[in-house]
C-alpha positions as CSV (number, residue, x, y, z in Angstrom):
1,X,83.5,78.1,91.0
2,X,85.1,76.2,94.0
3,X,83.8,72.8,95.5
4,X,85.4,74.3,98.7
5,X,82.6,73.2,101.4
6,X,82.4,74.5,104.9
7,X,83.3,70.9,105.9
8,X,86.5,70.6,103.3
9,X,88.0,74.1,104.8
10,X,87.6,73.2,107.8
11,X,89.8,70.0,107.7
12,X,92.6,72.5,106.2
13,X,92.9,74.4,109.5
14,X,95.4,72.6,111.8
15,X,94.1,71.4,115.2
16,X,93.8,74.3,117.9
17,X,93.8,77.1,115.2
18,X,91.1,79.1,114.2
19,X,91.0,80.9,111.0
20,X,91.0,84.4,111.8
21,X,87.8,86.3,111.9
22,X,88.3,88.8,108.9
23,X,89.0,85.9,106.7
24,X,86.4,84.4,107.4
25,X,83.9,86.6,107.0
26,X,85.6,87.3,103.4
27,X,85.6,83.7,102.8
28,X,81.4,84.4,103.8
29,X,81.4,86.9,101.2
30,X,84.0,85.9,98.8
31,X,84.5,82.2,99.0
32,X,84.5,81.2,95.2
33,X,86.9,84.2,94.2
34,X,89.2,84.0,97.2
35,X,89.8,80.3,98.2
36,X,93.0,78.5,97.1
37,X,92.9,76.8,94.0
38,X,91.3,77.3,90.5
39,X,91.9,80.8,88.7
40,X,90.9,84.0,88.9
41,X,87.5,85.2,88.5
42,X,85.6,88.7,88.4
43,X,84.4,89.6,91.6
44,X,80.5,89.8,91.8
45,X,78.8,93.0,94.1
46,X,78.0,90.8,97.0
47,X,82.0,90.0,97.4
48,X,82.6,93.6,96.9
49,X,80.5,94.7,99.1
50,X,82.5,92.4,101.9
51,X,85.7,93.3,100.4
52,X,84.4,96.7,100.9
53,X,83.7,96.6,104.7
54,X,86.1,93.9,106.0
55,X,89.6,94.5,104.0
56,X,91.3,96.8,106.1
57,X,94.8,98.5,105.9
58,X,96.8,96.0,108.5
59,X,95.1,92.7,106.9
60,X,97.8,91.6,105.3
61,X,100.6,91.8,108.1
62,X,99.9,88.9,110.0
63,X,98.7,86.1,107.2
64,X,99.2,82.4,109.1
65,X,100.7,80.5,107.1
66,X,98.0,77.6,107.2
67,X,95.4,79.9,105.5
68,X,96.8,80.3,102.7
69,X,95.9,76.7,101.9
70,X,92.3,78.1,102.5
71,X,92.8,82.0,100.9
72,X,94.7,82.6,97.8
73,X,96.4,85.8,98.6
74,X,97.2,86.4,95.1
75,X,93.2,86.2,94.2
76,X,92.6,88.0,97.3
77,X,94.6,91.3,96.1
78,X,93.3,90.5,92.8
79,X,89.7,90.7,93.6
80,X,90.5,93.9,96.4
81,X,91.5,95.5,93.2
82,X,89.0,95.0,91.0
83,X,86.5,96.0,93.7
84,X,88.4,99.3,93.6
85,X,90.7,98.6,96.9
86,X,93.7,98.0,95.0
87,X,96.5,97.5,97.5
88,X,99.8,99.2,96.5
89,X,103.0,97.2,94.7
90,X,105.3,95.7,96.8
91,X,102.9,95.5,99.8
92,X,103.2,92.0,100.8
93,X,100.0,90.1,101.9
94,X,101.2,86.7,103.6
95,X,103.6,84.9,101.0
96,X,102.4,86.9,97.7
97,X,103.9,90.1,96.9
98,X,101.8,92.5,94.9
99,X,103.5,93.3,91.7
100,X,103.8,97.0,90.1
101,X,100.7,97.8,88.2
102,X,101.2,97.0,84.0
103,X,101.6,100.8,83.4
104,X,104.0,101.3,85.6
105,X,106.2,99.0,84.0
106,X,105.6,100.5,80.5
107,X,107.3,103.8,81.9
């Protein structure tokens, strides 16, 4: 688990920015699998179930760059796929590029 507080994350976001709101109602639902830092870890229902109604089609487009110091985008397409909203290879989501899935490679 992360010992990301409210308080810590806050410091990360650069004077007169805000984090946008989508991330942070993922961080809200997600915060332990999603923040920067730390490895991956199976998503539990409760993040699903925000991945579920906040990841939408577009949220990857426009990632600032200063939160990804706060959201690992890597763990963030990790734990959209596990909670069965896997995003499609090559789809770019701030600096991380989703890879091809392990069976397409095999082909």
């Amino acid at each position: 688990m992360s010992d990301e507080s409210p308080d810590r994350i806050r410091h990360k976001v650069p004077p007169g920015m805000k984090i946008p709101g989508v991330f942070k109602r993922l961080l809200v639902f997600c915060g332990p699998y999603i923040q920067a830092g730390g490895g991956e870890m199976e998503p539990n229902e409760f993040c699903c179930d925000g991945i579920k109604k906040n990841m939408s089609p577009g949220i990857c487009e426009f990632v600032p760059p200063f939160v990804e110091q706060i959201v690992s985008m890597k763990k963030l397409v990790y734990v959209a796929d596990k909670c069965g909203l896997p995003l499609a290879p090559g789809t770019k989501c701030g600096s991380y590029t989703v890879p091809p899935s392990p069976l397409s490679l095999g082909a």
